[in-house]
NUVO-780694 format. One record per residue: residue number from 1; residue in three letters; z, x, y of N, C-alpha, C in turn. Coordinates in steps of 0.02 Angstrom, whole numbers, plus 50000, padded with zeros to 5 digits. Each point is the difference from the previous one (the first is absolute). Layout:
! NUVO-780694
NUM | ALA | Z | X | Y | Z | X | Y | Z | X | Y $
...
***
This chain:
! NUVO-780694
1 | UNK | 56549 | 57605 | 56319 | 49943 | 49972 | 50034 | 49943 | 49986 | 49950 $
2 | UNK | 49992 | 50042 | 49955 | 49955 | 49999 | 49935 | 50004 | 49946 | 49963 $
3 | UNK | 50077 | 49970 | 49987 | 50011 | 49933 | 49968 | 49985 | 49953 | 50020 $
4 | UNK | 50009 | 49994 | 50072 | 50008 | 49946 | 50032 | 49917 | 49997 | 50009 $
5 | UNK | 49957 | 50021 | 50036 | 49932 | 50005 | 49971 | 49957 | 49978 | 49956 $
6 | UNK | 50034 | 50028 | 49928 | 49987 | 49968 | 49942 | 50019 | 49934 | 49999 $
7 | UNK | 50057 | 49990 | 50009 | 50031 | 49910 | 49983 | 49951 | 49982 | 50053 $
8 | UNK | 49975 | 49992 | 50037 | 49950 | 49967 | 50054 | 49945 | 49976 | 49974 $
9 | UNK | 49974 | 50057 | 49961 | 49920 | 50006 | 49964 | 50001 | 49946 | 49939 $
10 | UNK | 50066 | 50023 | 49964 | 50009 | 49962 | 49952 | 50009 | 49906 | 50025 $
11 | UNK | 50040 | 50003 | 50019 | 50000 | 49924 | 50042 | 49929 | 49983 | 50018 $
12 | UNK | 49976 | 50036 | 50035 | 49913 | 49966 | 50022 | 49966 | 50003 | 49932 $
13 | UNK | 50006 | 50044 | 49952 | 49963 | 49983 | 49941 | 49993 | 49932 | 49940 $
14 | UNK | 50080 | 49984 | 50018 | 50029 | 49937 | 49959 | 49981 | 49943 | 50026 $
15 | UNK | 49998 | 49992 | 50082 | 50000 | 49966 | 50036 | 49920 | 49979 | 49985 $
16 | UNK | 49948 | 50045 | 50020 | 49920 | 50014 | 49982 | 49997 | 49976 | 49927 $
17 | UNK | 50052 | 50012 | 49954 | 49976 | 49966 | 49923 | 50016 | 49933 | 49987 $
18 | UNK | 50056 | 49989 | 50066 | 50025 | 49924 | 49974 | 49967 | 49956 | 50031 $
19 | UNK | 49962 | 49999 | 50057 | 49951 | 49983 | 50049 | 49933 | 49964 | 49942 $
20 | UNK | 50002 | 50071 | 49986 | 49924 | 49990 | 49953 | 50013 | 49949 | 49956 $
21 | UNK | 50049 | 50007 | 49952 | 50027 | 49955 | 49946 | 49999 | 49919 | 50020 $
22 | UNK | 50047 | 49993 | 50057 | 50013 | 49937 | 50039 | 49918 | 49964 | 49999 $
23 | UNK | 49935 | 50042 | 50051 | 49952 | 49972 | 50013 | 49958 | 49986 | 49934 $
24 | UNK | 50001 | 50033 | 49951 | 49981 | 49991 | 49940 | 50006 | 49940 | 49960 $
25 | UNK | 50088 | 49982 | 49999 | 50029 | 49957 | 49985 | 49955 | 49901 | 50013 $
26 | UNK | 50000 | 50028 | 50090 | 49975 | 49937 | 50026 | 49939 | 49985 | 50005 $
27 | UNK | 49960 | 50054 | 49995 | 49924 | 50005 | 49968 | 49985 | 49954 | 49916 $
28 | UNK | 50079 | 50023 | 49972 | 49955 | 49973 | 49948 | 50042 | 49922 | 49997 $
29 | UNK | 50025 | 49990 | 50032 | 50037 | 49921 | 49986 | 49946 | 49956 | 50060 $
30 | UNK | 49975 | 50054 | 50058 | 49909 | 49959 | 50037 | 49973 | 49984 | 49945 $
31 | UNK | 49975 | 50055 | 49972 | 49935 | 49960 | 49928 | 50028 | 49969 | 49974 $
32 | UNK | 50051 | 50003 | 49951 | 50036 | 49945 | 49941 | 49990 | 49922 | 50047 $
33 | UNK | 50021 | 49996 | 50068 | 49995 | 49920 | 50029 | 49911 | 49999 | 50032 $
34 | UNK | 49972 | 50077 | 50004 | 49923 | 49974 | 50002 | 49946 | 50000 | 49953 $
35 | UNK | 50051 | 50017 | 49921 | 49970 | 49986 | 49937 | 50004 | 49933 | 49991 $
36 | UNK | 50061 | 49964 | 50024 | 50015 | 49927 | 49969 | 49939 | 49959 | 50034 $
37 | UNK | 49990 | 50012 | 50071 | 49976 | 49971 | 50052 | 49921 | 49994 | 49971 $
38 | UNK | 49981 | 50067 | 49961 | 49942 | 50005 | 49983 | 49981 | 49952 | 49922 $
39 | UNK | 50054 | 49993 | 49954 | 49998 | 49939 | 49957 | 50032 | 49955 | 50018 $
40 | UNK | 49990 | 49961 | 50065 | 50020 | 49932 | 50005 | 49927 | 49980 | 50018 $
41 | UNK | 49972 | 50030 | 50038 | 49950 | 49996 | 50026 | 49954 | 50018 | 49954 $
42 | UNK | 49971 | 50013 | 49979 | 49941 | 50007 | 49904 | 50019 | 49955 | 49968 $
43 | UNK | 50055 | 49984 | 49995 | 50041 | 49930 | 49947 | 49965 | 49942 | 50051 $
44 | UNK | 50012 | 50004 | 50067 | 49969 | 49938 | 50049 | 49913 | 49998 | 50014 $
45 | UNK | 49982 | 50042 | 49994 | 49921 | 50015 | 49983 | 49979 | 49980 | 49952 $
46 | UNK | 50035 | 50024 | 49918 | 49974 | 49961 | 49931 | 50021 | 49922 | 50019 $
47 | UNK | 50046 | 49986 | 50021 | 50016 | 49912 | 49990 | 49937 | 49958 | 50045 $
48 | UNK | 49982 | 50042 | 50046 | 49964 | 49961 | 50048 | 49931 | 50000 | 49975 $
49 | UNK | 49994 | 50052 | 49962 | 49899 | 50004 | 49958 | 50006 | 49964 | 49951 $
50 | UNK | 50072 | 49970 | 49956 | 50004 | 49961 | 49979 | 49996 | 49932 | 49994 $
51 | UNK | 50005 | 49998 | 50048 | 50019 | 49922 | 50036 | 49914 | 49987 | 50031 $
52 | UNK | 49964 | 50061 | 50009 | 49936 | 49989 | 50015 | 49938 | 49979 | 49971 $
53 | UNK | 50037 | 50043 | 49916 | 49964 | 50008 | 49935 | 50006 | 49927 | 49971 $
54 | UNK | 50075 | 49985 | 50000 | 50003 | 49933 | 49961 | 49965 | 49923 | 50038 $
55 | UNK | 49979 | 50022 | 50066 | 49966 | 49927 | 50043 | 49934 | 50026 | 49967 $
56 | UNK | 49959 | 50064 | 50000 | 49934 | 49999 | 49993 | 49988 | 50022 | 49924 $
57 | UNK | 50019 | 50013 | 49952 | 50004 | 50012 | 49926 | 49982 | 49950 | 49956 $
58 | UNK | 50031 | 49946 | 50018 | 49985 | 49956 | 49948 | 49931 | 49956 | 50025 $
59 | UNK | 49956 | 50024 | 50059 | 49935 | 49976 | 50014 | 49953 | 50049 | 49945 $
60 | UNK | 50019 | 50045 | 49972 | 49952 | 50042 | 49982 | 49977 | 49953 | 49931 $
61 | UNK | 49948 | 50008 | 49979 | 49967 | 49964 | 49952 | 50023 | 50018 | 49921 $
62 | UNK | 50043 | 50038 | 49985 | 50043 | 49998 | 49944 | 50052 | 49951 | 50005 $
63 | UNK | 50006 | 49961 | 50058 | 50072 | 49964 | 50002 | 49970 | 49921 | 50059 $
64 | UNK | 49960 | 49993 | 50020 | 49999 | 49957 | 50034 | 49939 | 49934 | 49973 $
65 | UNK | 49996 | 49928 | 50045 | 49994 | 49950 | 49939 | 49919 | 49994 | 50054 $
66 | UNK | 49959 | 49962 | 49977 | 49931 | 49989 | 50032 | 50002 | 49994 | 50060 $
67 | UNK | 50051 | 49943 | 50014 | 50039 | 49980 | 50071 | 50030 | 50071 | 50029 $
68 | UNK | 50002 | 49981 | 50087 | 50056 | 50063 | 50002 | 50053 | 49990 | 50004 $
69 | UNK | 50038 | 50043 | 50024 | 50066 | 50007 | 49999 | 50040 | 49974 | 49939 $
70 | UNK | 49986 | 49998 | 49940 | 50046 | 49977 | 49951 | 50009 | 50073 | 49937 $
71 | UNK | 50012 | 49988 | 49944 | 50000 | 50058 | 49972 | 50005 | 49957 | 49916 $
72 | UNK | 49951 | 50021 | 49966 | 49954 | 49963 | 49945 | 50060 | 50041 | 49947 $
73 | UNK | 50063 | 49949 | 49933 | 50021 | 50002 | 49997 | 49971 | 50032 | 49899 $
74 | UNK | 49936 | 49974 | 50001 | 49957 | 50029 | 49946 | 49986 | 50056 | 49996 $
75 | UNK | 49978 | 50041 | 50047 | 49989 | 50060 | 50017 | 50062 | 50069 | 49997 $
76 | UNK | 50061 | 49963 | 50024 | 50051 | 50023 | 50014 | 50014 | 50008 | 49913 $
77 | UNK | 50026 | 49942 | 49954 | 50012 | 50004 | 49927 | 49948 | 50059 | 49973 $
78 | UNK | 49943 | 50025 | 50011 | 49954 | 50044 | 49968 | 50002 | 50054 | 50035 $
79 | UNK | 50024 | 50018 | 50048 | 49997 | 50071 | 50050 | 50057 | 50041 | 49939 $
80 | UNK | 49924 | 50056 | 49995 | 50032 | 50053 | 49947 | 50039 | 50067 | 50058 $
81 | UNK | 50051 | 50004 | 50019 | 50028 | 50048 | 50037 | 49983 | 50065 | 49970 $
82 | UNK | 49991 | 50030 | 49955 | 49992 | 50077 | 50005 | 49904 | 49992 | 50030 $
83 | UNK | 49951 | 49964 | 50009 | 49973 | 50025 | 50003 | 49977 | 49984 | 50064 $
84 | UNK | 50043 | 49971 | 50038 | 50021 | 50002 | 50085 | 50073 | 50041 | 50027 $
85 | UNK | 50003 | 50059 | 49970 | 50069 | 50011 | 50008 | 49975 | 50060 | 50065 $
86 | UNK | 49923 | 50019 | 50002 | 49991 | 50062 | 50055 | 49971 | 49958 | 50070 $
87 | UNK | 49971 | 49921 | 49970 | 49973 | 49944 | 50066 | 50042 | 50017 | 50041 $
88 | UNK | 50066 | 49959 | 49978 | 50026 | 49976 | 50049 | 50086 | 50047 | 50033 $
89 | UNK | 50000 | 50031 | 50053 | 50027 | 50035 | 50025 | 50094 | 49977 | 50008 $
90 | UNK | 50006 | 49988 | 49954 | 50067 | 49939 | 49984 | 50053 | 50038 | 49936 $
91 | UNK | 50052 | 49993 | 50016 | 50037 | 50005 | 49931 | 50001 | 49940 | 49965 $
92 | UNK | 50002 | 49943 | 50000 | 49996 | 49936 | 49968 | 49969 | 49932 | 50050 $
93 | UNK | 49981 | 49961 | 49955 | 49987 | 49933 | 50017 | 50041 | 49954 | 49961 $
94 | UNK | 50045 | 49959 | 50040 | 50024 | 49928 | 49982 | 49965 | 49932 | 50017 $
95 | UNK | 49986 | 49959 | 49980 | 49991 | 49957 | 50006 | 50050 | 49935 | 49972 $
96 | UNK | 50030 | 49983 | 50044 | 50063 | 49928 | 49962 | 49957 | 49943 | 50051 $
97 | UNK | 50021 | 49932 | 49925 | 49983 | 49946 | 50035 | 50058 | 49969 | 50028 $
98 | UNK | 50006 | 49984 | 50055 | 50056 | 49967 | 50031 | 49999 | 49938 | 50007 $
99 | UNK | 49948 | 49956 | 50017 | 50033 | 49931 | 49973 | 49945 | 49967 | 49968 $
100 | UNK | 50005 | 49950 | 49955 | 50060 | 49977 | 49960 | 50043 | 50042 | 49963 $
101 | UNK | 50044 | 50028 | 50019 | 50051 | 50037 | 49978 | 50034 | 50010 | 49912 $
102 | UNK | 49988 | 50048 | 49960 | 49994 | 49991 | 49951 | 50046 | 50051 | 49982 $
103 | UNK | 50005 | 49998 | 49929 | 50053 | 50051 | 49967 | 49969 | 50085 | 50009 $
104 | UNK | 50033 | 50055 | 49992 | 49958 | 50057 | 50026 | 49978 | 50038 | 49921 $
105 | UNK | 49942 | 49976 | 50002 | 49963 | 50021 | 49944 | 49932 | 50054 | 50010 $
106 | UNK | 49969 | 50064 | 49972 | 49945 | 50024 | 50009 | 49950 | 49952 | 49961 $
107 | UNK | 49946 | 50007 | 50040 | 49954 | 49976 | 49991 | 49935 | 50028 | 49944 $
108 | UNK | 49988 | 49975 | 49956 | 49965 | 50015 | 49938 | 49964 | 49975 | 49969 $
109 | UNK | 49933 | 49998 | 49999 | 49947 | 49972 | 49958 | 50056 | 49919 | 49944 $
110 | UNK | 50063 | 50023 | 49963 | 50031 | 49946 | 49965 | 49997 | 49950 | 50033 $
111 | UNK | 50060 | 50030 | 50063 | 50028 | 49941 | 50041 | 49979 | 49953 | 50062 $
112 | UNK | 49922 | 50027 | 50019 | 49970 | 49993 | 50063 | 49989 | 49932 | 49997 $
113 | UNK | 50001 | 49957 | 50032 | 50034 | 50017 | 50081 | 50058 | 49973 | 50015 $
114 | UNK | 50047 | 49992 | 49931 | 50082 | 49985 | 50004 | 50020 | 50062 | 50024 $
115 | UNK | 49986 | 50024 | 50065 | 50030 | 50096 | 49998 | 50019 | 49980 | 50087 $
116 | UNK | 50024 | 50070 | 50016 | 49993 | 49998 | 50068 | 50005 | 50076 | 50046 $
117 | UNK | 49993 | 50041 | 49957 | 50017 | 50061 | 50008 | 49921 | 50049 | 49981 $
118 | UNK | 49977 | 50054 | 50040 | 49951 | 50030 | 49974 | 50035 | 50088 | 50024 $
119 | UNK | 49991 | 50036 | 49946 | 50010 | 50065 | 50036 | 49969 | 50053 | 49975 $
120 | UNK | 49961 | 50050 | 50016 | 49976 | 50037 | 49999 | 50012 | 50087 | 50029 $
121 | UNK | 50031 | 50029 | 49956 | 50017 | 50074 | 50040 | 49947 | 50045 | 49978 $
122 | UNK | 49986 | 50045 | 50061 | 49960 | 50038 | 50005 | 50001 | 50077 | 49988 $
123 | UNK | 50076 | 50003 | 50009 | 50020 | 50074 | 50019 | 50076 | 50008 | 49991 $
124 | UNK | 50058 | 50007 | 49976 | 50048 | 50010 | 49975 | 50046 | 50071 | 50041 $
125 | UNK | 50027 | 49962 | 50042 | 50072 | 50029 | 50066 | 50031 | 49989 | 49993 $
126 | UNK | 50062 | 50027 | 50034 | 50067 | 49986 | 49968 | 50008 | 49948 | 50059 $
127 | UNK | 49997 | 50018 | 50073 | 50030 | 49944 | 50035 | 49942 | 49960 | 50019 $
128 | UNK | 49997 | 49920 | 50007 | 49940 | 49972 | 50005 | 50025 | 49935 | 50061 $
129 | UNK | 49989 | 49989 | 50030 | 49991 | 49931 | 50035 | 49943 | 49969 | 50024 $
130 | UNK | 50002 | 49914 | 50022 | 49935 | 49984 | 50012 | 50014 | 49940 | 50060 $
131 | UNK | 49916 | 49975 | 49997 | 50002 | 49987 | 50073 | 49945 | 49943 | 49998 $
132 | UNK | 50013 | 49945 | 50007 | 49929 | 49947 | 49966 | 49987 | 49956 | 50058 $
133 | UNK | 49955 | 49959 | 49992 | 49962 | 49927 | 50030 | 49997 | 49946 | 49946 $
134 | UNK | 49994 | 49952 | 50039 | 50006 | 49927 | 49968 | 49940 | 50003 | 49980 $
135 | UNK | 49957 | 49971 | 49933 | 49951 | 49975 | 50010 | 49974 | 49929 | 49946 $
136 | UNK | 49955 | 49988 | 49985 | 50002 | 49954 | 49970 | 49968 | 50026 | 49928 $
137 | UNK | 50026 | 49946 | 49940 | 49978 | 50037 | 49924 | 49968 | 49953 | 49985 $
138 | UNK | 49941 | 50003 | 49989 | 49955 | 49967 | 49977 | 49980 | 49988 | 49913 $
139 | UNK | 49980 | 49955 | 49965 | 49996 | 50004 | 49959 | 49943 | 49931 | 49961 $
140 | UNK | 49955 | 49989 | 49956 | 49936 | 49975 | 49984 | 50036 | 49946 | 49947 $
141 | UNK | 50035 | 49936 | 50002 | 50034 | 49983 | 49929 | 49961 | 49944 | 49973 $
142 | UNK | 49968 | 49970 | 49954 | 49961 | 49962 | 49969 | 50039 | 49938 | 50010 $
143 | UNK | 49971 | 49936 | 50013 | 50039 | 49925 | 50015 | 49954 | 49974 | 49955 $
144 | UNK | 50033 | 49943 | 50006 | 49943 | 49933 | 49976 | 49938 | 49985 | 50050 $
145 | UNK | 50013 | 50009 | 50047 | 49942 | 49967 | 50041 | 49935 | 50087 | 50006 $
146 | UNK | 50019 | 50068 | 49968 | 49953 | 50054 | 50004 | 50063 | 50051 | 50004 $
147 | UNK | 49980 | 50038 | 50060 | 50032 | 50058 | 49999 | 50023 | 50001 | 50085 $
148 | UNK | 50040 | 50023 | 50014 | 50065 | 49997 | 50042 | 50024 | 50054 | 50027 $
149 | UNK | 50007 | 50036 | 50072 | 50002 | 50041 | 50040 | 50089 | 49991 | 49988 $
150 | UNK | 50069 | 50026 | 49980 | 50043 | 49981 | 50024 | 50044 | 50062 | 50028 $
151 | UNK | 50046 | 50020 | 50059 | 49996 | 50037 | 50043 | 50088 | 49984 | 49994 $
152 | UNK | 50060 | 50074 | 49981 | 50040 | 49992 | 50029 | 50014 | 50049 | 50056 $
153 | UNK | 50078 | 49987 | 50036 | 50009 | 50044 | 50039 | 50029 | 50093 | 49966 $
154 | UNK | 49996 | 50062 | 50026 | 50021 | 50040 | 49975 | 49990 | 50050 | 50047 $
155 | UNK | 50030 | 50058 | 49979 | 50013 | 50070 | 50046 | 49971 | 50068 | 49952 $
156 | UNK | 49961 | 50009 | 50045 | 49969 | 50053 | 49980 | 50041 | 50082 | 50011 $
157 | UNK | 50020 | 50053 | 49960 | 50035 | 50046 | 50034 | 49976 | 50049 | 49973 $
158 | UNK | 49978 | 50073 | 50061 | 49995 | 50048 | 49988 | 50070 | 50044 | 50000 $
159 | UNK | 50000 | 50052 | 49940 | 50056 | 50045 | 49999 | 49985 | 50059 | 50031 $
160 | UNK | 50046 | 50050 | 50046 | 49976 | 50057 | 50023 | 50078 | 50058 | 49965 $
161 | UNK | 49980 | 50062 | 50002 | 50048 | 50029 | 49985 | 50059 | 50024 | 50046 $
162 | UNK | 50058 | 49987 | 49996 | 50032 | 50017 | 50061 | 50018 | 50075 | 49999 $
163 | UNK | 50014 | 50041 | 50058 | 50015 | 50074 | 50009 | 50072 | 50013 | 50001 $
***
C-alpha cells in the first residue's frame, strides 16, 4: 500500500514538473513571436519618421534654395557633415540627381556639377536603410546672357537604422 502511494505522489510530481516545463516552453516561443512583432513594428516607425524627415529636411536652410521647395545644390557641395552630425537626427543623407541621368559619380568641389550623387554619413551602423522624396536640385550656372537658375530633377534620402 506504501508503494503504491508513493508511485502516485511520484506521478503527480513529474506530471507537476512536466506541466511547468511545457508552459514555460510556450511562454517563451509567445515572446520570441512578440519580440519579432515588437521589431517589425520600430523598423515600421523608423521608416515612417523617415519618410517624414526626408519631405521636411531638405527645407531646412543648410539645404534649401531662396525659392521653396527646391534644394540649393551649392550648399549641399559645402555641407561639412561632422559638424552637423548631432543637427540632424538621421544616420545619413543621400542626395542623387535623377534626371538628366548621368554616370554614378560623388560629387566634389573637382567635378561639380558633372556629379549626381551627394552623401553624407552621420553616424556609422551596421544595418542601415532609407526612405526619400523627390525634390528639385537647384543650382546658380553663369551663361552668356548673366547668370542662370538651372534646376534638375532628384531624390532626396534619409537613412534610419534598422533593428
Amino acid at each position: 500500500m506504501k508503494t503504491k502511494a508513493q508511485m502516485k505522489m511520484q506521478q503527480t510530481a513529474f506530471m507537476l514538473i512536466f506541466l511547468t516545463i511545457f508552459f514555460v516552453m510556450v511562454g517563451l516561443i509567445f515572446m520570441a513571436f512578440w519580440n519579432n512583432s515588437l521589431k517589425k513594428g520600430v523598423n515600421l516607425l523608423e521608416e515612417n519618421r523617415a519618410v517624414i524627415l526626408s519631405k521636411n529636411l531638405y527645407q531646412s536652410a543648410e539645404f534649401s534654395c531662396q525659392d521653396a521647395y527646391c534644394v540649393d545644390t551649392d550648399k549641399i557641395l559645402f555641407l561639412n557633415s561632422t559638424k552637423y552630425k548631432n543637427l540632424f537626427p538621421v544616420e545619413y543623407i543621400k542626395v542623387y540627381k535623377i534626371y538628366p541621368a548621368e554616370s554614378e559619380k560623388v560629387c566634389n568641389i573637382a567635378n561639380y556639377p558633372d556629379c549626381n550623387y551627394y552623401e553624407f554619413n552621420f553616424k556609422n551602423t551596421n544595418e542601415i536603410a532609407g526612405q526619400g522624396s523627390f525634390v528639385a536640385l537647384c543650382r546658380i550656372e553663369k551663361t552668356e546672357f548673366g547668370f542662370e537658375k538651372k534646376c534638375d530633377l532628384g531624390k532626396f534620402i534619409v537613412g534610419y537604422e534598422v533593428k
